[in-house]
C-alpha positions, 0 to 999 in steps of 0.5 A: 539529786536527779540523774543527769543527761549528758549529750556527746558529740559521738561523730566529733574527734580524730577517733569517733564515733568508737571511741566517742561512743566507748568513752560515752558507756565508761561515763555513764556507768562511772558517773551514774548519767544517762547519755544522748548520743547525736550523730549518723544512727547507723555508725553509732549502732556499729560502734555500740556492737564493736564495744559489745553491747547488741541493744541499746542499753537503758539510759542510752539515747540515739539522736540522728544527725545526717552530718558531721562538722569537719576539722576544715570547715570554716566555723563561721559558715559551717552551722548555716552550711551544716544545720544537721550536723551531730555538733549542731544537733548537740547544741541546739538540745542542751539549749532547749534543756534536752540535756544538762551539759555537751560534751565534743572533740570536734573543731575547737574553732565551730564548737565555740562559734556554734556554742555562742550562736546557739546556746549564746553567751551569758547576758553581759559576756563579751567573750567565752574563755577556755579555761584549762587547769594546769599543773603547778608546783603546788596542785593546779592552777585556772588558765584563762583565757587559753585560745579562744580569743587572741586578741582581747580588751581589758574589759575581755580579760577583767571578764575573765578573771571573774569567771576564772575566779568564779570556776577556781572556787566552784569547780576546783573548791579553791576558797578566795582563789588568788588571781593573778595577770600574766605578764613579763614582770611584776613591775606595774609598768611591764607589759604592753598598754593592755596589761597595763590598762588591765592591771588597773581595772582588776587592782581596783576590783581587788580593793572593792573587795570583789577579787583577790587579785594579786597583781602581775605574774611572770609564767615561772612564778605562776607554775610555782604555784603563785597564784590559782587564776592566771588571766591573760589573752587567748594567744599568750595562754596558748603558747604558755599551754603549748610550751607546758605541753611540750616541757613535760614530753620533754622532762618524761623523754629525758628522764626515762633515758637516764634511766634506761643508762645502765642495770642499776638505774633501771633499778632505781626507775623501779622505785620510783616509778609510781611518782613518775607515773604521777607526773605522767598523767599530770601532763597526759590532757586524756586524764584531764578530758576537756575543757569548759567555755565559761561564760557560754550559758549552758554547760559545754565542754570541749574534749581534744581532738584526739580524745581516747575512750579515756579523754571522752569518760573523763570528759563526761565527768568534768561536764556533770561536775561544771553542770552541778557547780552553779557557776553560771548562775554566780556568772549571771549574779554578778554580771554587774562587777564585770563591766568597765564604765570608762567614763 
């Protein structure tokens, strides 16, 4: 298998470029890449010093950019304001096959826009999903669509299914993943007239044999582990995503004061440690390092905004994984299946 090129965004993120171009050396070494790093030479050459490497290491590639795509930047205007932006940059090279993934923690909002002007979607996708794994009682589920698109159709969310579907088992190894629709009940009349409507369309692609969709799921059963696709618009997945977050701060905060209480429960926190350790990098998104817009035509990954060297390492792992799975030529192939003729 050839040695693959992964192209990082080292001006993106809360903490770049250091940390951006630390992450960026974990990576390669870890993975066995080669890395093209796109931003100001300059910073990145001191970042390069500052992790104690004086000359540009082999495999190791710098690709200048003058500008940086800030969190305020409007993402509808900023890549004709910023064409030379290190974003811009990173795109338009993983588009011309410079590179086989891109990977940033820059503006969430720019990179997707500047992801579907650019790169462009798959011929026949309405929309890109992020599309986070999530920890469940079981091992993890696809959570898509996770805030990409607020607003959606059910042709937007029967898309997403399939490329949920199509992710679950090329990346995570999941044969005939169970896909179910996020709802307030399982009940075929829950829901608003999108869930329902879309209910409709994947229940028939699920008796044509083309998904194994499950039908409706309340966000309990679906942590329980009651399904390996969650499909749902981009605002219900975020503050199902958020809330995720948030309940897990909260669990970890609250077990480590009862353990705190007292000599003998300091004790048992001891023995126990290493599973809580456990349930701590379940939640913690640095161990996770991004997520990929499926259904974009080239690998790009979105690292969070104050990705670690950590986030951004795993980050390049996660990009060489989605770059290797061939996804996007199952998204291409079947690109028939996901449209509603409403005739």
């Amino acid at each position: 298998m050839s040695r693959m090129k992964i192209i990082i965004d080292a001006m993106g993120g809360d903490n770049a470029p250091l940390e951006i171009v630390k992450g960026a050396l974990q990576g390669k070494e870890r993975f066995d890449v080669d890395i093209v790093l796109t931003g100001d030479t300059t910073a990145i050459l001191k970042a390069l010093e500052e992790c104690g490497v004086k000359e540009l290491p082999q495999g190791v590639e710098i690709a200048h950019a003058d500008e940086v795509v800030e969190m305020c930047d409007d993402p509808a205007t900023v890549f004709r304001r910023k064409k030379n932006s290190s974003m811009a940059l990173g795109l338009n090279m993983v588009k011309e096959g410079k590179g086989d993934a891109f990977v940033s923690a820059g503006s969430t909002g720019a990179l997707l826009t500047g992801a579907t002007l650019l790169v462009k979607r798959v011929r026949g996708i309405r929309r890109a999903a992020m599309a986070p794994t999530i920890p469940t009682t079981t091992g993890k589920a696809v959570l898509i669509d996770c805030g990409a698109n607020a607003e959606c159709t059910p042709e937007y969310l029967v898309q997403f299914a399939y490329l949920g579907s199509f992710y679950a088992s090329r990346v995570l190894g999941i044969e005939q993943p169970r896909v179910g629709l996020l709802n307030i009940g399982a009940e075929d009349s829950k829901g608003t007239e999108l869930q329902r409507e879309t209910l409709r369309w994947l229940r028939e692609a699920g008796e044509a044999g083309h998904l194994n969709f499950i039908g409706n799921i309340e966000a309990k059963e679906a942590i329980k582990g009651g399904c390996d696709v969650i499909v749902t618009d981009g605002f219900s997945g975020n503050v199902m995503l958020k809330t995720l977050e948030g309940v897990g701060s909260l669990a970890g905060s609250a077990i480590k004061g009862i353990f705190k209480k007292n000599l003998l429960t300091k004790l048992a926190a001891l023995i126990v440690m290493p599973g809580l350790n456990d349930f701590k990098a379940m939640m913690d998104p640095n161990k996770v390092g991004g997520t990929a817009f499926i259904g974009i035509s080239k690998p790009v990954i979105k690292a969070h905004g104050s990705s670690n060297a950590e986030a951004i390492e795993n980050a390049v792992g996660q990009a060489v994984q989605f770059a290797r799975s061939g996804i996007i030529a199952d998204i291409e192939e079947n690109i028939g299946l996901m449209k509603i003729d409403r005739e």
